[in-house]
C-alpha positions in Angstrom: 22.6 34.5 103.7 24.2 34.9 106.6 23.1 33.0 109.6 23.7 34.1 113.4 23.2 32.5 117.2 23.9 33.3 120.8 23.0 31.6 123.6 22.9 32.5 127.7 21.9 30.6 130.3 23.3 27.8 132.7 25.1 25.2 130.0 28.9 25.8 128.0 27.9 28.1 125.3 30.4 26.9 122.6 28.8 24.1 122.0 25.3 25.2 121.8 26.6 28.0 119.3 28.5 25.4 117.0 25.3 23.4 116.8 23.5 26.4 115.8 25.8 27.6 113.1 25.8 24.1 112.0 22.1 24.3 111.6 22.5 27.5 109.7 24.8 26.0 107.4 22.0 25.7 104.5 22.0 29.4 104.0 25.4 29.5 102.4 28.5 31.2 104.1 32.4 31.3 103.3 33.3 31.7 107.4 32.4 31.3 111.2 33.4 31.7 114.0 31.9 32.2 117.7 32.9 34.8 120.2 32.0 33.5 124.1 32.0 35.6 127.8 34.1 33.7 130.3 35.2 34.9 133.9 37.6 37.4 133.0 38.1 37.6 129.1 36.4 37.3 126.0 37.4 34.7 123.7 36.7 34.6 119.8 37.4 31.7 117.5 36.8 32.2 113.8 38.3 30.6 110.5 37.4 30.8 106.9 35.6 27.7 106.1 33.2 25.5 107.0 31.5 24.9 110.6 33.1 21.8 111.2 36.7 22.9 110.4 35.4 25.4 113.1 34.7 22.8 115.6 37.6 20.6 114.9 40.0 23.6 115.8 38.1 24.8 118.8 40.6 25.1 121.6 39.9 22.7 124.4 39.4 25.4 127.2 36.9 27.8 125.7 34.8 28.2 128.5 31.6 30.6 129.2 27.8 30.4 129.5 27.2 33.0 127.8 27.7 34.0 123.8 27.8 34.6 119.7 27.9 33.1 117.0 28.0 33.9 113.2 28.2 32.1 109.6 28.9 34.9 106.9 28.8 35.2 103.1 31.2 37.7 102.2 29.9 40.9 101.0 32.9 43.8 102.4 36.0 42.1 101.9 36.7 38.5 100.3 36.6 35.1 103.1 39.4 35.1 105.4 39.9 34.8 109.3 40.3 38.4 109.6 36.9 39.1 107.7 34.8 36.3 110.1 32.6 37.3 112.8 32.5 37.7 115.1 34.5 41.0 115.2 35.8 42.5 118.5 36.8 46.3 119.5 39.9 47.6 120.0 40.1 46.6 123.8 39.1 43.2 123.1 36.2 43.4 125.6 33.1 43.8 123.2 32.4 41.3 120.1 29.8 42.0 117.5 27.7 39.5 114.9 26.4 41.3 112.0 23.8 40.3 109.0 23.1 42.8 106.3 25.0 45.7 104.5 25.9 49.2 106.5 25.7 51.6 103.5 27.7 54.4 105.0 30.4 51.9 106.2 33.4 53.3 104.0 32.7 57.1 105.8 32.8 55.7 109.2 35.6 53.4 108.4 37.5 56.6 107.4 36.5 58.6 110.5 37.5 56.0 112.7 40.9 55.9 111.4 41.4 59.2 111.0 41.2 59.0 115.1 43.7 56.9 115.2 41.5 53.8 115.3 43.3 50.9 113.4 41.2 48.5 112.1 41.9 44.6 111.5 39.7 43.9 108.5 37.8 44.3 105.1 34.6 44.3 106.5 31.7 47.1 107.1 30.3 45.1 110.4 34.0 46.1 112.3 32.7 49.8 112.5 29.9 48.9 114.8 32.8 47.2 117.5 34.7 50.4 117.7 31.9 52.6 117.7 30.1 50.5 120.7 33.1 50.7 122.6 33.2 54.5 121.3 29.8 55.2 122.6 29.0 57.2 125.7 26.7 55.3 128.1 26.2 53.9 131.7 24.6 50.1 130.0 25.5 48.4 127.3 22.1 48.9 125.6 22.9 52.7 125.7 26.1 52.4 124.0 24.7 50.2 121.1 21.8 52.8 121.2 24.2 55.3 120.5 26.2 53.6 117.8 23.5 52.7 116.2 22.3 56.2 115.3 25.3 56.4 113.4 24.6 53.8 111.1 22.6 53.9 107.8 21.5 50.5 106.3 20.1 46.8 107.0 21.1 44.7 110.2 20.7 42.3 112.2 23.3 42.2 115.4 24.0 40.7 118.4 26.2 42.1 120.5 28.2 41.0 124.2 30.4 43.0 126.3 32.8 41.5 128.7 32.0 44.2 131.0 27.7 43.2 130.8 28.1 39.4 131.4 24.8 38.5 132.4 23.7 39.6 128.9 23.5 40.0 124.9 21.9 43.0 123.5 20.6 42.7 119.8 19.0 45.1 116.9 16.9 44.9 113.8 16.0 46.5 110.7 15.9 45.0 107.5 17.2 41.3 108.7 15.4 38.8 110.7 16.1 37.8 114.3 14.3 35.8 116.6 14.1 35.0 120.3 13.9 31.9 121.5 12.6 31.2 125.0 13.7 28.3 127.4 13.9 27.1 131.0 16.9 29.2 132.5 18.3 29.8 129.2 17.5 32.4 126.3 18.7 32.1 122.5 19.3 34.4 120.0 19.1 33.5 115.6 18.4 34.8 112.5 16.9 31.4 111.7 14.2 28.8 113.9 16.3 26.4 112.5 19.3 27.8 115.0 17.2 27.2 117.8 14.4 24.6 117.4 16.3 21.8 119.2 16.4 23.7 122.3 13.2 25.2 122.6 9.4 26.1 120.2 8.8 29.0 122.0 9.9 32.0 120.0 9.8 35.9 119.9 9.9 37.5 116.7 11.7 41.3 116.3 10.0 44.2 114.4 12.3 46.4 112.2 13.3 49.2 114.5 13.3 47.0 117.7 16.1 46.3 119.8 16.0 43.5 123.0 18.1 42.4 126.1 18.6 38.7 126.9 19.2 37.4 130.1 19.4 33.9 131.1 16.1 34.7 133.2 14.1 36.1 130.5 14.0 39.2 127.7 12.8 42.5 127.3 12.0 44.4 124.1 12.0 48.1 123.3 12.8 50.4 121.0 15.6 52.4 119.6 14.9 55.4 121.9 13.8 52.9 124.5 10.6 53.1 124.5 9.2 49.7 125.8 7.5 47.5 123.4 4.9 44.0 124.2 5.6 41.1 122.4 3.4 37.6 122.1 5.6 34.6 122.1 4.5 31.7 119.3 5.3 28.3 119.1 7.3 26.9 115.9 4.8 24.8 114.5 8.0 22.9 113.1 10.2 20.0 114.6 14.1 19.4 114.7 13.7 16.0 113.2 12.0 17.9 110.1 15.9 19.5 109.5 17.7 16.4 109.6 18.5 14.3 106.4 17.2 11.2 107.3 18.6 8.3 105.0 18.8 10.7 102.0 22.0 11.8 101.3 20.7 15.6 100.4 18.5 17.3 101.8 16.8 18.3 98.1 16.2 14.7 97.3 14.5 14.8 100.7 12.5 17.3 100.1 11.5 15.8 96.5 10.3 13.2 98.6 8.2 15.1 101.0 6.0 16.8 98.2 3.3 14.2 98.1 3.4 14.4 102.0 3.6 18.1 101.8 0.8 19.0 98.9 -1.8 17.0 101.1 -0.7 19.6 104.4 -1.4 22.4 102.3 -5.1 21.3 100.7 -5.9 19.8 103.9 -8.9 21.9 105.5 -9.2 23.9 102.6 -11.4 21.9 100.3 -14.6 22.5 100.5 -16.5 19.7 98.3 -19.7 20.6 99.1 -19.8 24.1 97.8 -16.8 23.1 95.1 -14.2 25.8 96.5 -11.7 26.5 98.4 -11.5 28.2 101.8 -8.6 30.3 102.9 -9.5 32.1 105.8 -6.2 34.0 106.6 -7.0 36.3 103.5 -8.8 38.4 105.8 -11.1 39.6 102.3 -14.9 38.8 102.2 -16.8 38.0 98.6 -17.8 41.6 98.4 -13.9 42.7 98.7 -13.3 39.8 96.4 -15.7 40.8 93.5 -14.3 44.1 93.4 -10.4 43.0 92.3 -9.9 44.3 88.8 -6.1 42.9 88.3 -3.6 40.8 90.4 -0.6 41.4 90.9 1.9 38.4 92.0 5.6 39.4 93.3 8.3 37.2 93.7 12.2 36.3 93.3 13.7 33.6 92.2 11.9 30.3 92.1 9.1 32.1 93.8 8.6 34.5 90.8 8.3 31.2 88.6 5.9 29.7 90.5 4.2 33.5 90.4 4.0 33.4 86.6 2.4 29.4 87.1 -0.3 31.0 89.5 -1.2 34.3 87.1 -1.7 32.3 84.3 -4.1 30.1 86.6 -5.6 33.0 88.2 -6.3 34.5 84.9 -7.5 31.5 82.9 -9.6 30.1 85.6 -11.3 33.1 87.4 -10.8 35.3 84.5 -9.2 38.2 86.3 -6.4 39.8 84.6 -3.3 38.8 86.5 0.7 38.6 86.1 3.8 38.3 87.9 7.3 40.3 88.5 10.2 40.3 89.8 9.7 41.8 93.2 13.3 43.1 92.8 12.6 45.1 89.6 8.9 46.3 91.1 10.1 48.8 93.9 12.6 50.3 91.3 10.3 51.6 88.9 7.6 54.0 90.3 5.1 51.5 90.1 1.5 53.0 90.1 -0.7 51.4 92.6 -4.3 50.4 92.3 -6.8 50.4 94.9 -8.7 47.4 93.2 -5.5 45.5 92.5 -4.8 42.6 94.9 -0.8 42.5 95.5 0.7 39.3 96.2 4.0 38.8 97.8 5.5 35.1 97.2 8.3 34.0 99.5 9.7 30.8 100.8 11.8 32.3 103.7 9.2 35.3 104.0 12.4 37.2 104.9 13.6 37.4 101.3 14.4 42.0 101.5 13.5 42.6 97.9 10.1 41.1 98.1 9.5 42.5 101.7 11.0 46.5 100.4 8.7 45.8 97.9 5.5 44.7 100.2 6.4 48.1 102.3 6.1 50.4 99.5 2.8 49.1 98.2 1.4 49.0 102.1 2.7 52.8 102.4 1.3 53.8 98.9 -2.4 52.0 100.5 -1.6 48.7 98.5 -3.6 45.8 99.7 -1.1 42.8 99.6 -1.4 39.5 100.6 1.4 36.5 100.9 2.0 33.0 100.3 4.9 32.4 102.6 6.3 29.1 104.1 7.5 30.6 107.1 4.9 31.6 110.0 6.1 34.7 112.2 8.5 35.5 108.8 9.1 39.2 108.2 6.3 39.4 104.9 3.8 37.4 106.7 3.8 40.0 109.5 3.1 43.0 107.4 1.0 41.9 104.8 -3.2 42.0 105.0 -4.0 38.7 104.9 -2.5 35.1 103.6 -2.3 31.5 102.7 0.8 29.4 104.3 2.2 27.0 102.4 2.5 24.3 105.2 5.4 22.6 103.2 7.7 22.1 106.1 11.0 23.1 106.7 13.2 23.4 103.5 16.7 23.5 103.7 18.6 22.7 100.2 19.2 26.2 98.7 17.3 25.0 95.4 13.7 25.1 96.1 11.5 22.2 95.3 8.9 21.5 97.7 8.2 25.0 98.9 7.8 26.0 94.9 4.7 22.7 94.9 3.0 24.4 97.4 3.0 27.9 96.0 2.0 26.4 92.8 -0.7 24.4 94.9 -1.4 27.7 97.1 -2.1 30.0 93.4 -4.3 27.4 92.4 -6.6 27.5 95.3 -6.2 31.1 95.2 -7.9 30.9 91.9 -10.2 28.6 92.7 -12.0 30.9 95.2 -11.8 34.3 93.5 -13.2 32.0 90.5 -16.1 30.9 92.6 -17.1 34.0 94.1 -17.2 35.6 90.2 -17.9 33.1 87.5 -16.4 29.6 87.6 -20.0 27.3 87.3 -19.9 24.4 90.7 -19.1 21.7 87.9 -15.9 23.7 87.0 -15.5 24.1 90.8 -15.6 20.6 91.3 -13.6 19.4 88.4 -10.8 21.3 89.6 -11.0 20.3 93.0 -11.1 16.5 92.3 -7.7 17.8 90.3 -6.1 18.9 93.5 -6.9 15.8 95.3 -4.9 13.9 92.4 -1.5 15.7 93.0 -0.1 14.1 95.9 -0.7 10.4 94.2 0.4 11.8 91.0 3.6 13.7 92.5 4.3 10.2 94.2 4.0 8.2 91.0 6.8 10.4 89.1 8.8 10.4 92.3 8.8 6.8 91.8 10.7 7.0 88.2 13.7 9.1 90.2 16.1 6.3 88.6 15.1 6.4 84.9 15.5 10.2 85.1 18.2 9.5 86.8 20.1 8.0 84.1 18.8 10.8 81.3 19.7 13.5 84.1 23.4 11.8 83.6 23.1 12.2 79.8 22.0 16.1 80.2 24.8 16.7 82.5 27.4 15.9 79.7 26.1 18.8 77.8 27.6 22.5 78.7 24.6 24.3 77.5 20.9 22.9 77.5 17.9 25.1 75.6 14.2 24.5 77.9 11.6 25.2 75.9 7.5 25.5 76.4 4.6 27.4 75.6 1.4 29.3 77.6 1.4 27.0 80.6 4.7 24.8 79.7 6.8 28.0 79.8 7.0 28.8 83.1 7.7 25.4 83.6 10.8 25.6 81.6 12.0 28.8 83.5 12.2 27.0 86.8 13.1 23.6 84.9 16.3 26.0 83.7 16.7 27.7 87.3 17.0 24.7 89.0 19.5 23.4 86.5 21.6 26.3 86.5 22.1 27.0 90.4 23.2 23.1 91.2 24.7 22.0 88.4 26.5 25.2 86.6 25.5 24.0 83.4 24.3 27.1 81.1 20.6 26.9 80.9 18.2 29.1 79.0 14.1 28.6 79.3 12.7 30.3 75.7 8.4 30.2 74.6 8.4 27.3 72.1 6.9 29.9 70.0 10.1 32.3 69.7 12.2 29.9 68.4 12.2 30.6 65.2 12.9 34.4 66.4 16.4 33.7 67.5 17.1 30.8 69.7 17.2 28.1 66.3 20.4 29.4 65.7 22.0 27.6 68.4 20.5 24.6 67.9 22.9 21.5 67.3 23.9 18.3 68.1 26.0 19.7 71.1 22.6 21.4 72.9 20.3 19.5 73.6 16.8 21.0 74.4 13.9 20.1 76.9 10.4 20.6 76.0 8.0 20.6 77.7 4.5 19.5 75.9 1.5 19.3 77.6 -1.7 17.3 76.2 -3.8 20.6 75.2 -4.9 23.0 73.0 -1.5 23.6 72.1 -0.4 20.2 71.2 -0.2 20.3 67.2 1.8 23.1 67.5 4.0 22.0 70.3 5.0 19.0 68.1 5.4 21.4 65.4 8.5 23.3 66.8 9.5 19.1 67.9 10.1 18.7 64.3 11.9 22.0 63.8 14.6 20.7 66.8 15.0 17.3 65.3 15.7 18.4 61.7 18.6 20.3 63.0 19.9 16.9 64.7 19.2 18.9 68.4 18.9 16.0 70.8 15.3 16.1 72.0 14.0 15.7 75.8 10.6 15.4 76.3 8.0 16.2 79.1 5.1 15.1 78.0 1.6 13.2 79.1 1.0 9.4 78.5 -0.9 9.6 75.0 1.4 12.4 73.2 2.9 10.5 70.0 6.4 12.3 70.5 8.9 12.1 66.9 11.1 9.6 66.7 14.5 9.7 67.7 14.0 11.5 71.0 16.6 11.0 73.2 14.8 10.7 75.9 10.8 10.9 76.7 9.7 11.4 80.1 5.7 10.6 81.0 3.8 12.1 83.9 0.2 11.6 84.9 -3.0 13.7 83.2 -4.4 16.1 85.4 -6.7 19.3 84.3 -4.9 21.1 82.3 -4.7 23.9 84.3 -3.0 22.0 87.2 -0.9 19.8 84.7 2.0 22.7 84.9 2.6 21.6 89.0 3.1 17.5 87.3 5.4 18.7 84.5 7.7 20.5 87.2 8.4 17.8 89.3 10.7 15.8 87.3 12.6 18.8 86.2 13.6 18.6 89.7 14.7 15.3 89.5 16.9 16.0 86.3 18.3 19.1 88.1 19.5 17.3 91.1 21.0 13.7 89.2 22.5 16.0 86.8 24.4 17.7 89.7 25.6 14.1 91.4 26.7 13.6 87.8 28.8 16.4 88.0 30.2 16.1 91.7 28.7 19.2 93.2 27.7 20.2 96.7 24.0 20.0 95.7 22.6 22.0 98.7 25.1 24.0 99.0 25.5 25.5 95.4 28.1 27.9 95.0 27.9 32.1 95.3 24.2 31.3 96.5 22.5 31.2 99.8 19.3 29.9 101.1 17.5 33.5 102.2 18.6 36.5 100.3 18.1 39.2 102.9 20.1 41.6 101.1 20.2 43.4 97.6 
């Protein structure tokens, strides 16, 4: 969602905060703008559009050391220059950046007129200004203290004060924000990404913790200033990792990585000797193991996808039962919590605030939850019990590809290891090992057919509707195959079992919509083919995902071949040129592929 930056120290601010926003730029935003501290005023620059319009209008003269930054996605009030961040108070002296939603915003927006306060936009982050420069206090830390206890809702701020120069004062709960630490300089982002080429070493806020930054350093404490310790980390990731390279998206780049990327997240973890898996950061011995009845997998998005992949592994192979949710639905409906249930909390960003709400209600009911996250020091990966990282690297297109692999990968090593400790045999252990070591040459070999699917993606993307269709394994497959479609290319794509077809979806079956099966080589084969049959005799154009030997009906527009693995790993294979499709099919079409429209990289609010 929104992304925000500040910076103090001994360099020109502006350009440091520009270069952050631009860095932010993947999490989707309709504005900027950047609000610096110079000798005697404070100067704020914002716009409606994009970072570089920004910069290209920056006045020449827009000195300072010290300041903010934001990149917002409009939520109170549509994009415009008055609705940018960074919004200042009513004496011009104290600017404010703002992520997440104040839910009492339209009350104080009417007190504070009703005192005569006149306010210049749309937006519920103006309120905090005014009532900072409101506030009774000696320090500025005091008066955002004080305004603060009038606010109900989720937030991240930063906040500078022409009469404080020497620092930014900052607040979280419910939105991420980070610390970064360098030599005579400090930073301030909701994102590493912000701040990575600058410095590694990084400081990462609790909910309910506040912090002053100086150019000589930090302190943390909390909101009734009580002093709190924190451990600085290094950022395990590089700035090279969030540049394009020669691709010219960053999702085709990160298509790319996944051989690269699956290898990082087996490696270490493979134990061929004993034919498991270890995955030490679950923090759960065998005897804790043996006694999970159910699993429970939590995710949004993408990551709830690749949560249904990993409870039908989970179940099949370790014979547990397991399924998955939409962590934005869970919290909503009084869900009863099990003591022998293992929750677990799926999440790219590990910031995303409906799957972390949801990980704080089952850790206050006594829920033991872990998480497969991407993002170490993330929000989810600090409060849950135990975990498995995906190591996929940095992603940055809004449509998740590599990150999705590796949760896949991370399920089925999950499964693996509960399997072993109960009843998977060493020979089924080591079958499905050898399978893991497959994937990244397998991955690489379909990433290697990008321009066939290119050309058949450019055939799907003439089509304004596209049915995805598969069964047991192949169906969450054809969810995210859909998903991904959908969010980059705004054609209308619907993911139904190959089994309910005959329960509805037929209907719209024609030459105009064209569906894409996907048809693993398994038990399920015969009748698989079946429902083929059923497509094609209503002249429905036929794509098929399918393995080497499958004898497909004739007249398919298009078949599409991937490598064998087990057949419980074969869902990861079939994904990975729906990704493909997704993407050409979007070129086709002339879109902003990483920046689809109305979404954002990190959904940090409801």
């Amino acid at each position: 969602m929104c992304g925000i930056v500040g910076y103090v120290g001994t360099k020109p601010a502006a350009p440091i905060l520009v270069d952050g926003l631009a860095r932010l730029e993947y999490r989707g935003y309709d504005s900027a703008g950047i609000a610096v501290v110079g000798s005697s005023e404070l100067r704020v620059h914002k716009d409606a559009g994009r970072v570089r319009e920004l910069e290209a209008s920056l006045p020449k003269r827009f000195g300072g050391k010290l300041g903010i930054g934001h990149t917002r996605w409009a939520t109170h009030g549509g994009p415009s220059k008055d609705n940018a961040h960074p919004h200042a108070s009513g004496n011009e002296r104290i600017a404010v950046v703002h992520n997440g939603i104040f839910d009492n915003a339209g009350v104080l927006r009417a007190q504070l007129e009703e005192a005569g306060v006149k306010l210049r936009s749309e937006t519920d982050t103006e309120v905090l200004a005014h009532l900072i420069e409101q506030a009774e206090g000696d320090t500025l830390e005091e008066k955002v203290m004080a305004a603060l206890r009038r606010i109900e809702g989720t937030y991240g701020i930063a906040v500078v004060d022409l009469d404080f120069p020497d620092r930014i004062v900052v607040a979280r709960n419910g939105s991420p924000l980070i610390l970064g630490v360098g030599d005579g300089e400090m930073h301030v982002a909701s994102d590493a990404a912000a701040l990575i080429r600058y410095t590694r070493q990084v400081v990462y806020l609790d909910d309910g913790e506040m912090a002053t930054v100086r150019a000589d350093g930090y302190r943390t404490f909390t909101q009734d200033a009580r002093a709190t310790t924190k451990t600085e980390k290094t950022v395990e990731w590089t700035a090279d990792e969030y540049e394009r390279g020669a691709h010219e998206h960053f999702m085709v780049k990160e298509i790319h990585e996944q051989p690269e990327a699956v290898q990082r997240a087996t490696r270490g973890r493979l134990d061929e000797r004993f034919h498991t898996v270890h995955l030490g950061g679950l923090n759960m011995d065998a005897r804790e193991a043996r006694e999970i009845k159910r699993v429970k997998i939590l995710g949004c998005g993408s990551a709830y996808y690749a949560g249904q992949l990993g409870a039908q592994f989970i179940e099949e192979v370790a014979r547990i039962p397991a399924d998955a949710e939409p962590a934005s639905e869970f919290r909503y409906r009084n869900p009863v919590v099990e003591r022998d249930t293992l929750y677990v909390a799926v999440s790219q960003s590990g910031e995303t605030l409906d799957t972390l709400v949801a990980v704080q209600e089952l850790k206050r009911k006594g829920g033991r939850v872990i998480g497969l996250v991407n993002a170490v020091g993330s929000s989810i990966a600090r409060e849950v019990d135990g975990g498995v990282y995906l190591h996929a690297g940095p992603e940055v297109s809004v449509a998740s590809t590599k990150a999705l692999t590796n949760m896949a990968v991370a399920f089925a090593m999950l499964g693996i290891h509960l399997g072993r400790i109960r009843d998977v045999s060493p020979a089924d252990g080591r079958r499905l090992i050898e399978g893991l070591k497959k994937l990244p040459a397998q991955i690489q070999e379909i990433v290697d057919t990008e321009q066939e699917l290119a050309e058949i993606a450019g055939r799907l993307a003439k089509h304004e509707s596209i049915f995805f269709v598969g069964r047991t394994r192949g169906y969450p497959v054809a969810r995210e195959g859909a998903q991904k479609l959908k969010e980059i290319s705004y054609r209308h794509a619907e993911a139904y079992q190959t089994s309910e077809l005959k329960h509805g979806p037929l209907a719209l079956i024609s030459p105009d919509v064209p569906t894409v099966a996907i048809v693993p080589q398994d038990e399920l084969l015969d009748r698989n083919i079946g429902a083929l049959h059923e497509i094609a005799a209503r002249s429905g154009p036929l794509y098929v995902v399918t393995h080497e030997s499958v004898d497909v009906p004739a007249g398919a527009a298009a078949v599409i071949r991937v490598p064998k693995n087990e057949p419980e790993l074969d869902p990861i294979l079939l994904t990975i040129p729906l990704q493909l499709l997704a993407y050409h099919a979007s070129v086709a079409l002339g879109h902003d592929v990483d920046k689809p429209r109305n979404l954002a990289k990190s959904v940090t609010v409801e």
